[in-house]
VEXLO-554477 format. One record per residue: x, y, z of N, C-alpha, C in turn. Coordinates in nm, 3 decimals, m for minus. Last residue first. Layout:
N
+---------+---------+---------+---------+---------+---------+---------+---------+---------+
|      nX |      nY |      nZ |     caX |     caY |     caZ |      cX |      cY |      cZ |
+---------+---------+---------+---------+---------+---------+---------+---------+---------+
|       X |       Y |       Z |       X |       Y |       Z |       X |       Y |       Z |
...
+---------+---------+---------+---------+---------+---------+---------+---------+---------+
This chain:
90
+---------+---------+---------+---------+---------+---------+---------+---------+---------+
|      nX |      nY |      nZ |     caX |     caY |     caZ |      cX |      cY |      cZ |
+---------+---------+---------+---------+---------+---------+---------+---------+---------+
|   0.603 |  m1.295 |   0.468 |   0.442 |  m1.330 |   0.494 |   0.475 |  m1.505 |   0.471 |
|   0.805 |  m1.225 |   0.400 |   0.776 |  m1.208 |   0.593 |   0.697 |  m1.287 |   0.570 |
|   0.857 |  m1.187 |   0.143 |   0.916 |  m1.328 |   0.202 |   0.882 |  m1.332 |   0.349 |
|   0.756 |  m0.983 |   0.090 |   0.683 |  m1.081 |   0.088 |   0.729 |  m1.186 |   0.113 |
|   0.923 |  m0.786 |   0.192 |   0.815 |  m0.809 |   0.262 |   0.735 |  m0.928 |   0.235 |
|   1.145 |  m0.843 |   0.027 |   1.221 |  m0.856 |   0.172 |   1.082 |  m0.872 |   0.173 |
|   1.057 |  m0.704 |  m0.214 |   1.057 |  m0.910 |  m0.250 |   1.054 |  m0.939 |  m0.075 |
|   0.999 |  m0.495 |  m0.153 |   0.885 |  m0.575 |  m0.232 |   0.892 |  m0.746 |  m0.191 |
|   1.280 |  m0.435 |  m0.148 |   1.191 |  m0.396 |  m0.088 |   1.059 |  m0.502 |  m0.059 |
|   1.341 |  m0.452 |  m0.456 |   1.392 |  m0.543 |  m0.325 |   1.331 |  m0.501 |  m0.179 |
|   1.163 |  m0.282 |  m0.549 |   1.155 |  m0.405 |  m0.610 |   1.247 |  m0.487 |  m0.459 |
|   1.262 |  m0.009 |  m0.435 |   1.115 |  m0.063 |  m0.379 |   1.136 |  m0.191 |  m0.423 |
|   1.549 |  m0.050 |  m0.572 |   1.526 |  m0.022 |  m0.378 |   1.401 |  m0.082 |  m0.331 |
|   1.473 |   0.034 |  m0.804 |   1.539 |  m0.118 |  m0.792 |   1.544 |  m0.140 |  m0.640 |
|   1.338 |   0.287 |  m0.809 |   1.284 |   0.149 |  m0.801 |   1.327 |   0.030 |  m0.796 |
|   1.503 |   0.460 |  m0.679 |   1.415 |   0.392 |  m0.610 |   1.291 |   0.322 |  m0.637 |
|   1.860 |   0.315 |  m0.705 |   1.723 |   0.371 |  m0.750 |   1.617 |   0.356 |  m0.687 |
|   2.059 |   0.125 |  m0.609 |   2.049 |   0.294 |  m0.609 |   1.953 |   0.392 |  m0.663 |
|   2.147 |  m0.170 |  m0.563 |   2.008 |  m0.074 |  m0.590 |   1.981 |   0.049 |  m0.562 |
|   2.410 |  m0.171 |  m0.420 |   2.389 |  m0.291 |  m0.568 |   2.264 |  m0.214 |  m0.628 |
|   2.429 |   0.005 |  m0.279 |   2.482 |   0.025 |  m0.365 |   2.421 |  m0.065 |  m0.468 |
|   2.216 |  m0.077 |  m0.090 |   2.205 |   0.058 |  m0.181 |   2.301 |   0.068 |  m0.279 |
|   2.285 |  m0.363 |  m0.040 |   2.155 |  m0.338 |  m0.142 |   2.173 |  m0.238 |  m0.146 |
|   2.551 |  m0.299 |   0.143 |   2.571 |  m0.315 |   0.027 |   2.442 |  m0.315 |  m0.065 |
|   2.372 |  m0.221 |   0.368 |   2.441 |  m0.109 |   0.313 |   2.505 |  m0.141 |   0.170 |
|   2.073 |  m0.384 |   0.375 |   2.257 |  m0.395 |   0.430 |   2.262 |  m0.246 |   0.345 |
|   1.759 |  m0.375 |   0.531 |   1.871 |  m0.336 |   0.387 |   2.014 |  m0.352 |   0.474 |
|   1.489 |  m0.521 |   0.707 |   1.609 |  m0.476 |   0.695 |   1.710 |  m0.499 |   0.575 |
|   1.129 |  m0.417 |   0.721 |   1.242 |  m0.507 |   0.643 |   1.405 |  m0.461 |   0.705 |
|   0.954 |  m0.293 |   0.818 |   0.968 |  m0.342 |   0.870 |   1.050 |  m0.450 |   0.796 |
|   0.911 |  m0.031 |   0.675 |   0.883 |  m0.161 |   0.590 |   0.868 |  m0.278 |   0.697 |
|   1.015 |   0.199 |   0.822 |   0.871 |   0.221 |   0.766 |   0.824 |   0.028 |   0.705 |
|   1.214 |   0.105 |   0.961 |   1.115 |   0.139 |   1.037 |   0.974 |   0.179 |   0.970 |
|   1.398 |   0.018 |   0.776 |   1.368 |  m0.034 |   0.836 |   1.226 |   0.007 |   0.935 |
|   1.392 |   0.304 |   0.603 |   1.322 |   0.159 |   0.531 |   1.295 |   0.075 |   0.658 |
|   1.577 |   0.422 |   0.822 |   1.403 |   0.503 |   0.781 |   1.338 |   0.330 |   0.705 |
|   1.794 |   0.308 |   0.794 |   1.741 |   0.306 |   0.954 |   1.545 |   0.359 |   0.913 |
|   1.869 |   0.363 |   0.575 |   1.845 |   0.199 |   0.631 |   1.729 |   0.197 |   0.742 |
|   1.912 |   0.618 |   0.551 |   1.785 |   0.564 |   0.454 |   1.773 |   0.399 |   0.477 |
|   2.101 |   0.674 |   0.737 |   1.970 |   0.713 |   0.743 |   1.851 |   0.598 |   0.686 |
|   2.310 |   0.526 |   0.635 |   2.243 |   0.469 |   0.753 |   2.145 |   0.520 |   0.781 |
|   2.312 |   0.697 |   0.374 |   2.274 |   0.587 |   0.346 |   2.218 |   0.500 |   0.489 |
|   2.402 |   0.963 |   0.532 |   2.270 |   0.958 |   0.430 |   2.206 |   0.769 |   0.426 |
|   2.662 |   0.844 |   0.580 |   2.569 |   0.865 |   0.704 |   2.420 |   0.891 |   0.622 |
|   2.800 |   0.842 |   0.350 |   2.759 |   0.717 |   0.392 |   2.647 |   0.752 |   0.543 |
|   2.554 |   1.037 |   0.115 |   2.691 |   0.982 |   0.134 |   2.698 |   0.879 |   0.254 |
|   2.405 |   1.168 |  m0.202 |   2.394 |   1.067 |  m0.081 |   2.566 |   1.038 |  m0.045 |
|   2.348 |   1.312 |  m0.399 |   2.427 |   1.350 |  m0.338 |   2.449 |   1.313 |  m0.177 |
|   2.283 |   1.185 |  m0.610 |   2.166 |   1.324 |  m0.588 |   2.230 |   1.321 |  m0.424 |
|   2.421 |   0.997 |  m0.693 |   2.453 |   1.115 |  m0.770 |   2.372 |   1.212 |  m0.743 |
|   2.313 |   0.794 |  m0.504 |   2.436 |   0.838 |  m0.488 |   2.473 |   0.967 |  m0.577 |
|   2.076 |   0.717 |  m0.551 |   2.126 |   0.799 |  m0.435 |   2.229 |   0.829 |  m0.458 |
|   2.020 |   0.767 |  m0.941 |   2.086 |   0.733 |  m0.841 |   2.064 |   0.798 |  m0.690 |
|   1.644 |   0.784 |  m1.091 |   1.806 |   0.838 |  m1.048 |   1.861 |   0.783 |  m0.915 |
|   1.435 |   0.629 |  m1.171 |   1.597 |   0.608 |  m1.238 |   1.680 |   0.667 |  m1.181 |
|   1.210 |   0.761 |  m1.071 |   1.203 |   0.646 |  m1.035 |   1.345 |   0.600 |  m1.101 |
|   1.353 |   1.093 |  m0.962 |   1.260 |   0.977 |  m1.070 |   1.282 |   0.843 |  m1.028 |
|   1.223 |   1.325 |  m0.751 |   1.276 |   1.228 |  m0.749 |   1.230 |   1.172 |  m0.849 |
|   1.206 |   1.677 |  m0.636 |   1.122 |   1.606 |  m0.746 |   1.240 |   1.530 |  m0.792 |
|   1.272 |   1.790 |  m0.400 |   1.158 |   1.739 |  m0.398 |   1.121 |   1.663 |  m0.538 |
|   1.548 |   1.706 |  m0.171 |   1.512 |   1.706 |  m0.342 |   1.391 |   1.707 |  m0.335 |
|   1.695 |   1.602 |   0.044 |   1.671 |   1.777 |   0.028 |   1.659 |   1.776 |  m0.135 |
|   1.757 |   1.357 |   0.133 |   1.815 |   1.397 |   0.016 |   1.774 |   1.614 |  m0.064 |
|   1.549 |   1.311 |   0.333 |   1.702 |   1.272 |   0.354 |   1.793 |   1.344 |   0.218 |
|   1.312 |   1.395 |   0.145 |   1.390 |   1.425 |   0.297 |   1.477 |   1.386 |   0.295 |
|   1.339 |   1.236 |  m0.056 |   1.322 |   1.357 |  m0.044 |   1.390 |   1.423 |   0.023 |
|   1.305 |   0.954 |   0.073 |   1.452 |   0.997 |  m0.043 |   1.426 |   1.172 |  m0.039 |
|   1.062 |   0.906 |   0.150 |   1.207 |   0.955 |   0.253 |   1.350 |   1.003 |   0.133 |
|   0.917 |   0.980 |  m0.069 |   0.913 |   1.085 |   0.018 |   1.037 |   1.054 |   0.122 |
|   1.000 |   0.767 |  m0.189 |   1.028 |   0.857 |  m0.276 |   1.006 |   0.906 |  m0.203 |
|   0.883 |   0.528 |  m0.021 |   1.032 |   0.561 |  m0.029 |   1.113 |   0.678 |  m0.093 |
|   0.641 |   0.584 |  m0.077 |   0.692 |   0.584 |   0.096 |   0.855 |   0.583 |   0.070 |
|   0.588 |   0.513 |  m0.310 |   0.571 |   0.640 |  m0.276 |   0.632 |   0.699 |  m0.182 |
|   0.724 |   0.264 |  m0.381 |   0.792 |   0.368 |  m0.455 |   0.736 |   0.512 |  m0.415 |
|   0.481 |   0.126 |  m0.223 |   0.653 |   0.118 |  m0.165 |   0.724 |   0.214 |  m0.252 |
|   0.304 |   0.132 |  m0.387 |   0.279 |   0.207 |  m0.230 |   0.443 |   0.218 |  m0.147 |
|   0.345 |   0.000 |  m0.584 |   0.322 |   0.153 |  m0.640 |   0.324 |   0.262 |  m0.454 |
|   0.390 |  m0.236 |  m0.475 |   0.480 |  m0.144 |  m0.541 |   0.489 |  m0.029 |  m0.580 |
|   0.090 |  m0.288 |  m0.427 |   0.212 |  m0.301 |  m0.347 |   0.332 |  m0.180 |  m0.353 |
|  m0.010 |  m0.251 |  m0.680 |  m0.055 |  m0.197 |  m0.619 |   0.050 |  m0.153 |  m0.485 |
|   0.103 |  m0.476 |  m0.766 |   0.150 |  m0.367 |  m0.878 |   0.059 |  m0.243 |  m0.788 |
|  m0.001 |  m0.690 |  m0.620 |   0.152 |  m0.705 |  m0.666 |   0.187 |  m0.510 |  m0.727 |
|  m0.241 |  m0.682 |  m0.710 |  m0.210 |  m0.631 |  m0.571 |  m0.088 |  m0.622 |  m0.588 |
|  m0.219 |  m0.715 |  m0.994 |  m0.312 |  m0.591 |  m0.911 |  m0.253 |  m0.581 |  m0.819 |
|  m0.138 |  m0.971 |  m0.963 |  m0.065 |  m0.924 |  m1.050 |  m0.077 |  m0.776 |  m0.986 |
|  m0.384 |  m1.124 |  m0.845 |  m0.253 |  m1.095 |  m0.758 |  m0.133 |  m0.995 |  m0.844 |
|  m0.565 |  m1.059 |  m1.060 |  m0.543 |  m0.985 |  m0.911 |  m0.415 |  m0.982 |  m0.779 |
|  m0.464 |  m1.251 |  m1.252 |  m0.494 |  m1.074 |  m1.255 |  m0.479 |  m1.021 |  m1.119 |
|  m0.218 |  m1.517 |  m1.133 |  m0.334 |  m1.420 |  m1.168 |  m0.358 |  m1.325 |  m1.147 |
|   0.070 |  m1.630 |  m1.262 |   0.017 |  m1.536 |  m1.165 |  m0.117 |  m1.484 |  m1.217 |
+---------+---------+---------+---------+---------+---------+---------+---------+---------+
């Protein structure tokens, strides 16, 4: 991979861990999220989680099953699959 796609790659990601750290907010009534903590231990439950499908879907234009939050409960293992769902559109 070259520098710049590496750049945009790491640019990407840095724009998908923002847009997802502000709906985790909201939906989660937290303002200060780490890129390591669980939805589920900052007190997500299953209508939280159709939220945070129904919000990714409409901000990414990707669709999450309900099993990727469990398998990715962070929101960086969330943006990384995130990441991969958009670049497989293109």
């Amino acid at each position: 991979m070259e520098v710049s796609n590496i750049e945009n790659a790491n640019a990407q990601l840095n724009l998908i861990v923002s847009s997802l750290s502000a709906i985790w907010s909201e939906l989660l009534n937290h303002e200060s999220i780490k890129l390591d903590d669980s939805f589920f231990f900052l007190g997500s439950d299953s209508i939280t989680v159709l939220k945070l499908l129904f919000r990714v879907e409409q901000t990414f234009q990707v669709r999450l099953l309900f099993r990727d939050i469990f398998d990715n409960p962070t929101i960086y293992s969330q943006s990384l699959l995130i990441q991969e769902r958009v670049n497989n559109l293109d």
